[in-house]
C-alpha positions as CSV (number, residue, x, y, z in Angstrom):
1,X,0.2,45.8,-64.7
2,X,-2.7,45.3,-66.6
3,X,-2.1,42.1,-68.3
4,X,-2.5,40.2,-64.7
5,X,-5.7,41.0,-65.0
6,X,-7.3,39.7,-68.2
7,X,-10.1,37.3,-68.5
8,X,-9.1,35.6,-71.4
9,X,-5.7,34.1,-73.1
10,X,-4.2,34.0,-76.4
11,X,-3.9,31.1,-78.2
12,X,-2.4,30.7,-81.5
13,X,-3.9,30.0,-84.8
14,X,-1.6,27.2,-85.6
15,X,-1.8,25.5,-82.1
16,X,-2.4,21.7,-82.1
17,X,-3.5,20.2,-79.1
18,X,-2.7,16.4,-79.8
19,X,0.7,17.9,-79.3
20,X,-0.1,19.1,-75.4
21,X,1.2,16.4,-73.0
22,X,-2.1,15.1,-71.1
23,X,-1.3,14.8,-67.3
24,X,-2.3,11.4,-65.7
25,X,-3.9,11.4,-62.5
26,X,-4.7,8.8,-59.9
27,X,-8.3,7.9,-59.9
28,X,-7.7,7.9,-56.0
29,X,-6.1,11.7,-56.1
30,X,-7.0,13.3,-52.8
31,X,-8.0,17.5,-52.8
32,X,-7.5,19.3,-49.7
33,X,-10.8,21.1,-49.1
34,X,-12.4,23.2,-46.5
35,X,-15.5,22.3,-44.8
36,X,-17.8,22.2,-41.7
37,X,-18.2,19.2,-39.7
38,X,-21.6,17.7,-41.0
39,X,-22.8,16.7,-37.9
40,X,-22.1,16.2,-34.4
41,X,-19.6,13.4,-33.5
42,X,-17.5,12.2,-30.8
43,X,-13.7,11.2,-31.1
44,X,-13.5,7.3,-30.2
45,X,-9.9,7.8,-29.0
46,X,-9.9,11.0,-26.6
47,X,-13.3,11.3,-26.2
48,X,-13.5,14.8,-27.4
49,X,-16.7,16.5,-28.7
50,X,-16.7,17.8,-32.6
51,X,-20.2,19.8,-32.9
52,X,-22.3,20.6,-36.0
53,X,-20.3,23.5,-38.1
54,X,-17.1,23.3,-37.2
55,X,-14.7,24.1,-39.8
56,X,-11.5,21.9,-41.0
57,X,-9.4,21.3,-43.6
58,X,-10.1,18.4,-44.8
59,X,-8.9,15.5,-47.6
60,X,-11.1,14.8,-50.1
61,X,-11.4,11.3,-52.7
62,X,-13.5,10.0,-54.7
63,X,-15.0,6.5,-53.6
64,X,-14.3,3.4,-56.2
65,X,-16.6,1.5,-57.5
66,X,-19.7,3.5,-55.7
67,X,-21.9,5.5,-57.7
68,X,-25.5,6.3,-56.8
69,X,-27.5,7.4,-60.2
70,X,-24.7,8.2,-61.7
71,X,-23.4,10.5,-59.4
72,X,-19.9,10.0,-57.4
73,X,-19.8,9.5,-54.2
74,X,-17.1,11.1,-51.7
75,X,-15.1,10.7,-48.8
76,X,-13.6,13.0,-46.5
77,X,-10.7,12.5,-43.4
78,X,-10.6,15.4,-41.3
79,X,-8.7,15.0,-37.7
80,X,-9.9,15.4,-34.4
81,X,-9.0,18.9,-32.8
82,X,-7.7,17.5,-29.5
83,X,-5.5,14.0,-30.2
84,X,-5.5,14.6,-33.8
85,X,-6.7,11.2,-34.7
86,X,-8.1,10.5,-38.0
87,X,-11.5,10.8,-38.7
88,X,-12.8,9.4,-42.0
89,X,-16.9,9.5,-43.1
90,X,-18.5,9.7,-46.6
91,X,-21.4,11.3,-48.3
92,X,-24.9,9.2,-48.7
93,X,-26.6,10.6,-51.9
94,X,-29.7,7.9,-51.3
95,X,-30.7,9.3,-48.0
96,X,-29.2,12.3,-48.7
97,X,-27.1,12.5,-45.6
98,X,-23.5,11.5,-44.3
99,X,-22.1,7.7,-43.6
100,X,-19.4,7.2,-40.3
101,X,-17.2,5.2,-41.3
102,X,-13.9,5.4,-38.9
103,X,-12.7,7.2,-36.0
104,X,-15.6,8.6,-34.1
105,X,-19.1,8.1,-33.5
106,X,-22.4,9.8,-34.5
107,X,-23.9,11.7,-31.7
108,X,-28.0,12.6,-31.2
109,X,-28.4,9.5,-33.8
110,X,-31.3,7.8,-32.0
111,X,-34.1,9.1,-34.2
112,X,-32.1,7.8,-37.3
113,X,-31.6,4.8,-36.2
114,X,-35.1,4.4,-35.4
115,X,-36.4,5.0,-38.5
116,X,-34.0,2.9,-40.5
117,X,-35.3,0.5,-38.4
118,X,-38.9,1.5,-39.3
119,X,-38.4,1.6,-42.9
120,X,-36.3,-1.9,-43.0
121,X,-39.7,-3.6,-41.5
122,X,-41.9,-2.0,-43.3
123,X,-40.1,-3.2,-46.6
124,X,-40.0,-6.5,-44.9
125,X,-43.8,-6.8,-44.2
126,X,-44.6,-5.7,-47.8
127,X,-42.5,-8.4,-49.1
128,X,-44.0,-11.0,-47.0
129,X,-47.6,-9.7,-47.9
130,X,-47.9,-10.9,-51.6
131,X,-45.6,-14.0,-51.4
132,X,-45.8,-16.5,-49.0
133,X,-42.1,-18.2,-49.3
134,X,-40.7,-14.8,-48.2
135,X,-42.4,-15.8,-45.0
136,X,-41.1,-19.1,-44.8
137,X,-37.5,-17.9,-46.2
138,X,-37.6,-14.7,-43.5
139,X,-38.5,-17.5,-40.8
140,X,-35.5,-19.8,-41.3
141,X,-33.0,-16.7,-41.3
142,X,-34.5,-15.9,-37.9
143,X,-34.1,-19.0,-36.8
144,X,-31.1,-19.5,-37.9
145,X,-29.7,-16.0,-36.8
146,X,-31.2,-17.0,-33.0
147,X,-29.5,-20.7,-32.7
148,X,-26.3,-18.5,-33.7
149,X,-26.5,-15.9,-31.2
150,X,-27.4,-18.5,-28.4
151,X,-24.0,-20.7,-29.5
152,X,-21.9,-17.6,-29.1
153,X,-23.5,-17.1,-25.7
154,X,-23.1,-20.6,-24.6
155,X,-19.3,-20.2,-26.1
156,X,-18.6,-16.9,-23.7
157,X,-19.9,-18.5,-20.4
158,X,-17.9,-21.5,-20.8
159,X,-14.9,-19.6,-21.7
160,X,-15.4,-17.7,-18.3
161,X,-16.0,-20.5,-16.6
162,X,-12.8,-21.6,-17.5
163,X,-10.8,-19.0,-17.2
164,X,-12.2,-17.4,-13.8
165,X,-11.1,-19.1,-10.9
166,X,-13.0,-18.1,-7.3
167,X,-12.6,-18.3,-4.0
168,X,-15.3,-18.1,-2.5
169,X,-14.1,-18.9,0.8
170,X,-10.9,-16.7,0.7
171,X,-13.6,-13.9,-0.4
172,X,-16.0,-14.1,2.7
173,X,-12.8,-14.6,4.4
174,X,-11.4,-11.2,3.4
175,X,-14.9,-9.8,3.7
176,X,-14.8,-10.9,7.3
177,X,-11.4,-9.5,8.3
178,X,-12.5,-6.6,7.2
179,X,-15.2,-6.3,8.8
180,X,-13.6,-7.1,11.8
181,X,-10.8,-4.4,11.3
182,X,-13.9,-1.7,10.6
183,X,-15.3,-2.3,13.9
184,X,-12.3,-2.7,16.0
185,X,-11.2,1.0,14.2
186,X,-14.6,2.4,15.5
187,X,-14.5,1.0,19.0
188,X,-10.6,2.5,19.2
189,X,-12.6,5.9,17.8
190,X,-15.4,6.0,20.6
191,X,-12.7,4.9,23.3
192,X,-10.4,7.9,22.1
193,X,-13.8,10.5,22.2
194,X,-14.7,8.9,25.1
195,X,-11.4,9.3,27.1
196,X,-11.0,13.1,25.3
197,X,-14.4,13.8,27.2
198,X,-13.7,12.6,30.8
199,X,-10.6,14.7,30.5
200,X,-12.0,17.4,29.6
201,X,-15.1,17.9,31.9
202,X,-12.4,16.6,35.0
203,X,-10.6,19.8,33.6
204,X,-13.8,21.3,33.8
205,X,-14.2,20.4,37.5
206,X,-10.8,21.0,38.7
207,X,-11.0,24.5,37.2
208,X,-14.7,25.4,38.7
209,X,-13.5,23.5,42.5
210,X,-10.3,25.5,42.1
211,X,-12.8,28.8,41.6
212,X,-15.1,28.3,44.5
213,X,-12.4,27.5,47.3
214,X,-10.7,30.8,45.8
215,X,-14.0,32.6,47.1
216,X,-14.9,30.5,50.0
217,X,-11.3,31.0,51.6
218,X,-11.4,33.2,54.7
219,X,-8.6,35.5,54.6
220,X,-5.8,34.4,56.6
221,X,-6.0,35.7,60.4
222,X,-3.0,38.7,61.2
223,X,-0.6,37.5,64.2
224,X,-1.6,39.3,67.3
225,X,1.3,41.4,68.7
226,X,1.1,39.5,72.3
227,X,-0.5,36.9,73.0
228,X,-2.2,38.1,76.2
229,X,-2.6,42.0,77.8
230,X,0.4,40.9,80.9
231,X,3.1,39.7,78.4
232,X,4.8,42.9,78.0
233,X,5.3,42.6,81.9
234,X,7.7,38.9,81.5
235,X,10.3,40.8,78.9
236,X,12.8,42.4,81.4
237,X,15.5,44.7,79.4
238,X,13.0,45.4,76.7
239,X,10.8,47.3,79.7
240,X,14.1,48.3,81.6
241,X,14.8,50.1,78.2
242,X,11.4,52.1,78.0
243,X,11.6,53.3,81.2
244,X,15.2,54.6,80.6
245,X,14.1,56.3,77.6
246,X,10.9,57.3,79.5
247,X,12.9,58.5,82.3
248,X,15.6,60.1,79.9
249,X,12.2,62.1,78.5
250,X,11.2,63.3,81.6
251,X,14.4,64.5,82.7
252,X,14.8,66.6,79.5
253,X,11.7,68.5,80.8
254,X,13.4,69.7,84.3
255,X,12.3,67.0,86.6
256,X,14.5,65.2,88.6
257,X,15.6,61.8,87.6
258,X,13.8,58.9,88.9
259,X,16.6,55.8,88.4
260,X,18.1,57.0,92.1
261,X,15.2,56.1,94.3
262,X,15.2,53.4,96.1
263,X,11.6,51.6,97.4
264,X,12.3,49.3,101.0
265,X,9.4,47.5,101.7
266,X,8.7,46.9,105.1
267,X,7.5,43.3,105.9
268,X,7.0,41.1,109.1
269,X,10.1,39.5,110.9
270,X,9.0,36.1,110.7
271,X,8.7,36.5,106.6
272,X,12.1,38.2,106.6
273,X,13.5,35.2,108.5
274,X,11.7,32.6,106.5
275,X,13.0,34.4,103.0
276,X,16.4,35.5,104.5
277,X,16.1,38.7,102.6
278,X,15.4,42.0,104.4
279,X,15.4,44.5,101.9
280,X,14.7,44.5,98.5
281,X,16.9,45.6,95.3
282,X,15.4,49.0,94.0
283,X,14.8,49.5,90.5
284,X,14.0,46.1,89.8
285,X,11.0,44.8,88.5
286,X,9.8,42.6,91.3
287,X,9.6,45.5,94.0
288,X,7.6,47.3,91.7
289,X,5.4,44.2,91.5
290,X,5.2,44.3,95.6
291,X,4.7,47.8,95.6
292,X,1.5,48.2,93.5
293,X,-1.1,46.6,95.4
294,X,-3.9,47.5,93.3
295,X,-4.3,45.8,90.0
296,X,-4.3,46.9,86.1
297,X,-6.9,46.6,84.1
298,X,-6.6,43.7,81.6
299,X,-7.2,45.7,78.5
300,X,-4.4,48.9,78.6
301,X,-1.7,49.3,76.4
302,X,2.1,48.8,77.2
303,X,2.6,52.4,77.6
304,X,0.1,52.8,80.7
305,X,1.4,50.0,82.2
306,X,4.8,51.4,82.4
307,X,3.4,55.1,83.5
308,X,1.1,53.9,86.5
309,X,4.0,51.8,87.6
310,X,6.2,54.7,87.4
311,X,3.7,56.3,89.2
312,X,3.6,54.1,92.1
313,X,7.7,54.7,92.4
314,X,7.4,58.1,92.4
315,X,4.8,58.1,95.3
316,X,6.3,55.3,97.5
317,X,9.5,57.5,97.3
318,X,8.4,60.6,98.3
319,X,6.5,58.6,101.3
């Protein structure tokens, strides 16, 4: 087990290395490497965030024909975490920082950008200090650079022009039909809220008139028994019965019976001729009418009544 471990191999003494096959690589060879995000970027095709740090495995070449002092210049694709979309940027020895090249863009890059701006006019006006046709030649570029960027415009707005075709009539048109449907929808709104109100406060009044005849209401009046103190006298059989059962009463208690007597009423010749009727039928009600000549009082119960008239036979009998 030791001999994994050794620092050092043997060669032999008679080894020729001419011999050794040399193995050719690809100037463009790509290394997979790990590294951290060099900065913080943002994925042009999903949109998602790569911060400053984060680690990847990465592909690493060496970039043709670029060499700064000597020194090679790399390039690295990494892809993004989310839609894994190839990302590719490479180093930049001369400012010693990182170029984007592909697949996202360079967040927080405001301050660089401003002072690559700073420095490019600065180199500018140091140029055009100590030799005048610089002036002249930086002029003409401008001026040729502005007629350019006003042909492009002029090219874009007539390309528009062509292509866009307006209405403007069907547009304030539609504008106005639907302007008209937004407030025919509202007035349909307040007539629904309206009409929901009146129904409910008439439910509201129905409810509280409802309420107050409830408590107003006198109770209804109880039918009287008869409707005046004499009625009692106009039903026949039903008195005929209380006296029978009135009589039957007394009659349990020793007394003699009292349907047996007869009452004749004595009355002038000329009246019996006139009537034709000389006597009278006992125990009927009309000659116990005739023979009670004194009155009842109007407020006595049924029960009295039927005693003081029972009363009256009794007396006109033993007479």
């Amino acid at each position: 087990m030791s001999e994994r471990k050794v620092l050092n191999k043997y060669y032999p003494l008679d080894l020729d290395s001419s011999k050794i096959p040399k193995l050719k690589l690809p100037k463009d060879q790509q290394y997979v490497v790990r590294l951290m995000a060099p900065f913080n970027m943002r994925c042009k095709t999903c949109g998602e965030y790569i911060y400053k740090g984060k680690k990847f495995s990465a592909q690493k070449e060496t970039v043709q024909n670029e060499v700064y002092l000597g020194l090679p210049i790399f390039r690295f694709y990494i892809k993004c975490t989310c839609c894994l979309a190839e990302i590719r940027f490479k180093m930049d020895p001369q400012n010693t920082d990182y170029t984007m090249e592909h697949g996202a863009t360079w967040n927080f890059q405001a301050e660089k950008l401003l002072e690559e701006e700073k420095r490019v006019q600065k180199e500018r006006e140091d140029e055009e200090l100590n030799n005048p046709m610089k002036v002249l030649e930086n002029r003409t570029k401008d001026s040729k650079l502005e007629m350019e960027v006003l042909e492009n415009l002029q090219e874009l707005k007539d390309l528009i022009q062509r292509q866009a075709h307006v209405d403007f009539e069907a547009m304030l048109r539609q504008h106005r039909l639907s302007e008209e449907e937004r407030q025919k929808q509202e007035q349909e709104e307040d007539e629904q809220e309206t009409a929901a109100l009146l129904e409910e406060a008439r439910k509201r009044r129905l409810l509280e008139d409802s309420d107050s005849e409830d408590a107003a209401a006198p109770p209804p009046p109880r039918p009287a028994l008869w409707p005046s103190p004499t009625a009692i006298l106009d039903k026949a059989p039903e008195a005929k019965g209380r006296v029978e059962s009135w009589e039957q009463g007394i009659s349990s208690l020793g007394r003699p019976q009292l349907s047996g007597l007869e009452v004749v009423k004595k009355t002038k010749a000329g009246a019996d001729q006139n009537t034709g009727q000389g006597q009278v039928i006992p125990g009927t009600l009309q000659s116990r009418k005739v023979a009670d000549p004194t009155p009842l009082p109007p407020a006595t119960s049924s029960l009295s009544q039927l005693g003081v008239y029972l009363g009256s036979d009794d007396s006109s009998g033993s007479n």
